[in-house]
C-alpha positions, 0 to 999 in steps of 0.5 A: 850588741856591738858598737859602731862608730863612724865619722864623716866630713859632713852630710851635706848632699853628696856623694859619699854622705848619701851612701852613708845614709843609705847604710844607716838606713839598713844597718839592724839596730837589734844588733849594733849600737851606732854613733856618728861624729860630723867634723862639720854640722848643719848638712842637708841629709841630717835631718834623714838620719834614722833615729836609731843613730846617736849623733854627737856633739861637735868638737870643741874646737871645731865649734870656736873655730866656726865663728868669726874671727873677732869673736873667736879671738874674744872667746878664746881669750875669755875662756883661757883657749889659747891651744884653739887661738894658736891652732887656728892663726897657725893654720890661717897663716899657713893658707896664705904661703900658696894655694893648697888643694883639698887633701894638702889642707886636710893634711895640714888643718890635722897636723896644725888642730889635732892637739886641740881635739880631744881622745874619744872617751868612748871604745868602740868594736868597730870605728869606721873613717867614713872618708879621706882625709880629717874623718881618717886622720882622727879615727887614726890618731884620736879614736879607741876601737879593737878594729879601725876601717877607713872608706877611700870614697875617691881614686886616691893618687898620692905622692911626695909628703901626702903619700909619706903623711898618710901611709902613717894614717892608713898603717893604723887601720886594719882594713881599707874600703874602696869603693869601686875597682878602680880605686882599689887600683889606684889605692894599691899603686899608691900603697902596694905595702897595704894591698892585703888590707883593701878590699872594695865594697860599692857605694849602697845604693835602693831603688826602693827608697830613691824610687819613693823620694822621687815622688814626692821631691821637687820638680822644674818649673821649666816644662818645654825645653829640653832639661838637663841635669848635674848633681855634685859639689861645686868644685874642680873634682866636678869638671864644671868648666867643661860644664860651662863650656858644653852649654856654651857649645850648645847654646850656640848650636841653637839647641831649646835645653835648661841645664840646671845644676844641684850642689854648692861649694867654693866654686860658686862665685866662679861658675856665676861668673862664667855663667855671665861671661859666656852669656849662659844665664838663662840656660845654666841654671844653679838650683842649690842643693836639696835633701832630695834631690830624687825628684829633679833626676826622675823628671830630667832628660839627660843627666850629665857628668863632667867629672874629672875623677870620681870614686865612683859616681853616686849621681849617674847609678841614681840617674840610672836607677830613675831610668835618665840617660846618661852622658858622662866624661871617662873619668877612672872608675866611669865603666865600673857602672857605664855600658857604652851607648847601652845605658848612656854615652861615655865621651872624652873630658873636653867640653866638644865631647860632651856637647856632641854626646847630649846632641846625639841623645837629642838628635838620634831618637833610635839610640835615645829609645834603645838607651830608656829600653836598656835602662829599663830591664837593667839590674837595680841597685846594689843591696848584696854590699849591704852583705860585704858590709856586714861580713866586714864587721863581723869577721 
């Protein structure tokens, strides 16, 4: 039996987790042991990981380093710590010279804690960095394995130090994962010396299992006006000021519409904010997030996404499985999936765009019907990547 390791960032409800869940859910126990390591626990998919999956304890230091500061200090100080105080002021003084994006923080969170987190003591076939960022530096760095993959669940353009950093990473492993053609592309322009290491593999998606999580997810309570939906991070990734501004556009055109929002993240004081400014507060509609979010895409009019970038765009294939029209931003890897005015509207990244797409949906019903009809007899799903996967880790 072969053993399988894989690490994630969390499983909070997002893309990249939800496709590692479905992998999991389809992986043949008879044949691979799986062990999986979170950087961050308490995500909303946990509690959806098949029971074959052994799920570790957190880091050490990750646990110290989630409690507050006074109380940090304290147990740190009790306990002879002092490596996990350094690590964690460090950082926290490093944060504070200027406003670091996602993959900078990454990158210096490792370079700052990874003498406080210890060596795997297991050896593993197959360790798989299931994500960019602290899930790859640590199968990189910490994590013995005869054979190491990293996912690129993202179009990864990297330059100056971040690209310099990572190439240190990625030469350690022996395959590189994208997950859309697009991606792969942009991986090779920023890496050309690791092209003959990638290969790509489609997020998984079933349309079994999302077709039955639909049944019995929630719904809206809103039941007369026309109901659009987002799924993803609350973050800038996610394009939620074109977001705010199409609602905006929208409103103001007189359009009877709720656009309702599932996801959280370091955006949400933000979006609130806007929600008031722009007076949305009975039209922009912020859900949360939920472990299944099935039932809110089947019973939605429009799903809508405002992506600046994306790996692949997990939302709109689920969107397209539940057969909901799609109106989305032309971000890189969009017509990797996307067939323009046949499964949905693909516009331009400005907030006009977007509002114009919803509009035609709503006020050209031959186009709508033409759009449900298509989505109807389109190919679902994408099971023969669970086929590359396995090849993958058996060559």
């Amino acid at each position: 039996m072969k053993k399988l390791f894989f690490v994630i960032d969390s499983l909070h409800c997002a893309g990249a987790e939800k496709s590692l869940l479905t992998l999991l859910s389809l992986i043949d126990y008879s044949k691979y042991s799986v062990d999986l390591q979170l950087i961050g626990y308490g995500g909303e998919l946990e509690k959806l990981l098949p029971k074959e999956v052994n799920l570790l304890s957190p880091f050490e230091y990750i646990k110290y380093n989630s409690l507050p500061l006074e109380k940090f200090i304290f147990e740190t100080l009790k306990n002879i710590k002092l490596n996990y105080l350094y690590s964690r002021l460090r950082f926290s003084l490093k944060l504070k010279e200027k406003n670091y994006g996602n993959r900078e923080k990454a990158r210096l969170f490792w370079e700052l804690s990874k003498n406080s987190i210890k060596i795997s003591k297991e050896k593993y076939d197959i360790a798989i960095a299931y994500a960019q960022g602290v899930p790859t530096f640590y199968v990189a760095d910490k994590v013995k394995a005869k054979k190491k993959f990293a996912w690129v669940n993202v179009s990864y353009d990297l330059s100056g130090e971040e690209q310099k950093y990572q190439k240190s990473k990625y030469q350690k492993f022996d395959k590189i994962v994208t997950v859309s053609d697009s991606a792969e592309e942009i991986f090779k322009n920023v890496f050309p010396e690791f092209k003959n290491k990638i290969t790509t593999i489609y997020d998984i998606n079933n349309p079994k299992t999302i077709k039955e999580m639909a049944e019995i997810g929630e719904g809206y309570e809103n039941k007369n006006s026309l109901k659009l939906l987002t799924v993803g991070r609350l973050a800038n990734q996610k394009g939620y000021d074109i977001a705010l501004l199409a609602a905006k556009i929208l409103k103001e055109s007189g359009l009877d519409f709720k656009w309702y929002v599932l996801g959280k993240g370091p955006l949400k004081n933000d979006i609130e904010k806007k929600i008031i400014e722009y007076g949305l507060e009975e039209v922009f509609i912020l859900l949360g997030v939920t472990s299944n979010p099935y039932g809110y895409i089947k019973n939605a009019d429009i799903y809508v996404q405002t992506s600046k970038f994306e790996g692949f765009g997990l939302a709109i294939a689920e969107a397209r499985m539940l057969n909901i029209p799609v109106v989305t931003t032309e971000f890189d890897a969009v017509y990797n999936q996307m067939i323009q005015r046949k499964n949905g509207i693909v516009t331009k990244m400005d907030a006009k765009s977007i509002a114009e797409g919803v509009l035609e949906l709503v006020n050209n019903p031959a186009l709508k019907k033409s759009i449900l009809e298509y989505l109807k007899n389109e190919k679902k799903g994408n099971l023969e990547e669970l086929e590359k996967f396995i090849k993958l880790i058996e060559e």
